[in-house]
C-alpha positions as CSV (number, residue, x, y, z in Angstrom):
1,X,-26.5,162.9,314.5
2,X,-28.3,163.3,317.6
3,X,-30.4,160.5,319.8
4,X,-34.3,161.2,320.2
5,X,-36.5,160.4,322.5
6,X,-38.5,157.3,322.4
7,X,-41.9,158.1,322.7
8,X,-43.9,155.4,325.4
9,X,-47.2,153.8,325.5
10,X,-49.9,156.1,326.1
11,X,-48.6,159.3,324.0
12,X,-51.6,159.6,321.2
13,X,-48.6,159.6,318.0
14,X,-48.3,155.6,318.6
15,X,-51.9,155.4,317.5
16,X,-52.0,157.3,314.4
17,X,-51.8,155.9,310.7
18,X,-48.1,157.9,309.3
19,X,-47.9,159.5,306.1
20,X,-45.6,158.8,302.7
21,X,-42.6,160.2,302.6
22,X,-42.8,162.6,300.2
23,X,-39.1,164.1,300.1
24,X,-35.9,162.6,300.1
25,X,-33.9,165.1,301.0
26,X,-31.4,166.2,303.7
27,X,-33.8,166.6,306.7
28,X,-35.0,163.0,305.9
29,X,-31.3,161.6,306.1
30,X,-30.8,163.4,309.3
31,X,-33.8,162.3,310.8
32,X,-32.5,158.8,309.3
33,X,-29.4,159.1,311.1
34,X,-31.0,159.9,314.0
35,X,-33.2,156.6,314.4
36,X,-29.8,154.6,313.5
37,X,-27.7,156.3,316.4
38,X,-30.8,155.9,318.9
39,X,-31.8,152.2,318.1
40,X,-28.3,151.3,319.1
41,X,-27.9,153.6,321.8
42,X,-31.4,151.6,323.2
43,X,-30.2,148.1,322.1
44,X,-33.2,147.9,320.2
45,X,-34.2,145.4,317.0
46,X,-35.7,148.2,315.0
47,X,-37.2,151.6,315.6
48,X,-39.9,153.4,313.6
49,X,-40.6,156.8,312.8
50,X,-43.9,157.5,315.0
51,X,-41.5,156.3,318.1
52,X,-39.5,159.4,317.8
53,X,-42.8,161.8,317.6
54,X,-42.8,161.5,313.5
55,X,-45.8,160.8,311.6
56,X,-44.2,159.4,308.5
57,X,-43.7,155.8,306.7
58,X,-40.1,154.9,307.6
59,X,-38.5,152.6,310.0
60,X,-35.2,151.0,310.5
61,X,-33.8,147.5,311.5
62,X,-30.8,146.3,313.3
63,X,-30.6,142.8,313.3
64,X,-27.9,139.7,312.5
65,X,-28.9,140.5,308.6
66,X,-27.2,144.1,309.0
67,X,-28.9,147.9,309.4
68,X,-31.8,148.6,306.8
69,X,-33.8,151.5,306.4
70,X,-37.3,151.0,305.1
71,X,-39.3,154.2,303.4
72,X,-42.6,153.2,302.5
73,X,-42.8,149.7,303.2
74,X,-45.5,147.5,302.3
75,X,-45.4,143.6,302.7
76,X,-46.5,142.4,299.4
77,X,-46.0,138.3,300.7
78,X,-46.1,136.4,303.8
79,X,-46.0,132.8,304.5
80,X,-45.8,130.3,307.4
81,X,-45.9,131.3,311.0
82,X,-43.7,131.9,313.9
83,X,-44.6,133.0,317.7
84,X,-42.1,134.6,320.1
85,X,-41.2,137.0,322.4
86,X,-41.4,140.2,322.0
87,X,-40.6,143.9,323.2
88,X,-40.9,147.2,322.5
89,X,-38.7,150.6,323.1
90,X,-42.1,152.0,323.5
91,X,-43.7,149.7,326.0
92,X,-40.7,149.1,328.8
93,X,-40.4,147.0,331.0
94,X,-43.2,144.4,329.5
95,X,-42.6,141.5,326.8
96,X,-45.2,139.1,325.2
97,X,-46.0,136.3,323.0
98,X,-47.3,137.4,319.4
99,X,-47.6,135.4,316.3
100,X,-46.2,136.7,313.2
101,X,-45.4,135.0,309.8
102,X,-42.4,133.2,309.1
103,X,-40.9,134.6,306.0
104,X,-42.1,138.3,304.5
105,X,-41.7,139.9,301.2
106,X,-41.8,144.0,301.0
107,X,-41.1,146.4,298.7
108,X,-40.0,149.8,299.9
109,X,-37.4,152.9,299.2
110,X,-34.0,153.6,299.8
111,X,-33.6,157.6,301.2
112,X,-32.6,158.5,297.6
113,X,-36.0,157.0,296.7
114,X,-34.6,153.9,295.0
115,X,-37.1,151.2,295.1
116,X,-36.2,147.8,296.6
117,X,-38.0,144.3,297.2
118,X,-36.3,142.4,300.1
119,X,-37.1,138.7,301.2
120,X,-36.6,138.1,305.2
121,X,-37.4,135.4,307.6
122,X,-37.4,134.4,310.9
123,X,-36.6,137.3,313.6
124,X,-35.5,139.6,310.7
125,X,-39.2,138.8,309.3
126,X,-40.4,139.6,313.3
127,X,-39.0,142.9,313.3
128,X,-39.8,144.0,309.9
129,X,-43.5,143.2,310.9
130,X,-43.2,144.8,314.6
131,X,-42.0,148.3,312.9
132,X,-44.3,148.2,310.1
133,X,-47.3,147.8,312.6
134,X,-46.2,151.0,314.2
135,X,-46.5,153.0,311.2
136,X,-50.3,152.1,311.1
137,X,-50.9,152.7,314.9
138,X,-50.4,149.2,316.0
139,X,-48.3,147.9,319.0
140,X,-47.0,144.6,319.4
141,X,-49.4,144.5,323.0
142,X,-52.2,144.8,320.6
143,X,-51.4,141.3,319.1
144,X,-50.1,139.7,322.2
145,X,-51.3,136.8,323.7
146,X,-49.7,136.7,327.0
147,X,-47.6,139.4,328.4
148,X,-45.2,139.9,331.3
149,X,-43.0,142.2,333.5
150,X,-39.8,141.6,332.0
């Protein structure tokens, strides 16, 4: 396992639309590995592929909930609404205010290519949609109301 770099605001890969993963194979798990071992090394909530320079439709989450690995995620289901803080490994040394919903339903694959549905709410639901928005080009200052120095 190695730690990557975290790509900041301002390099053109946080503003493209990622790709399906296409292979689950060996170079996927690494590159797997690699986001787990670098979003705890950065203390982060979550980490998506296009923040490590890779155009593909996968993310990870470390939250209270445990370590989850998301290939291909679509939220099928949201209800209610929430608004909170929020950062980014991408954008430091800024937070803001953003509105997101309260409890989210995706569907999405394993790295063996098992499909799963998961349920989450509250901040687990904020950082599922915060890394999903990467992988279409969108950052949390995008949807921000107010933001600050942090």
């Amino acid at each position: 396992m190695a730690i990557r770099n975290v790509v900041q605001v301002g390099d053109d890969v946080l503003r493209q639309v990622c790709f399906p993963v296409e292979e689950f194979d060996e170079k996927l798990w690494k590159l797997l590995d690699d986001m787990k071992e670098t979003v705890k090394k950065e203390e982060g909530a979550g980490l998506a592929a296009p923040q490590v320079g890779i155009l593909r439709r996968l993310a990870v989450v470390d939250v209270e909930e445990g370590y989850f690995e998301f290939i291909n995620p679509k939220i099928i289901d949201q209800k209610g609404e929430q608004s909170g803080w929020e950062g980014c490994l991408s954008v430091r040394g800024k937070s803001g205010i953003v509105s997101r919903p309260m409890k989210v339903t995706l569907v999405y694959q394993d790295r063996n290519g098992e499909k799963h549905t998961l349920k989450a709410k509250g901040f687990f639901a904020r950082a599922i949609c915060h890394e999903l928005d990467h992988l279409d080009g969108v950052l949390y200052i995008d949807k921000a109301t107010h933001i600050e120095k942090a």
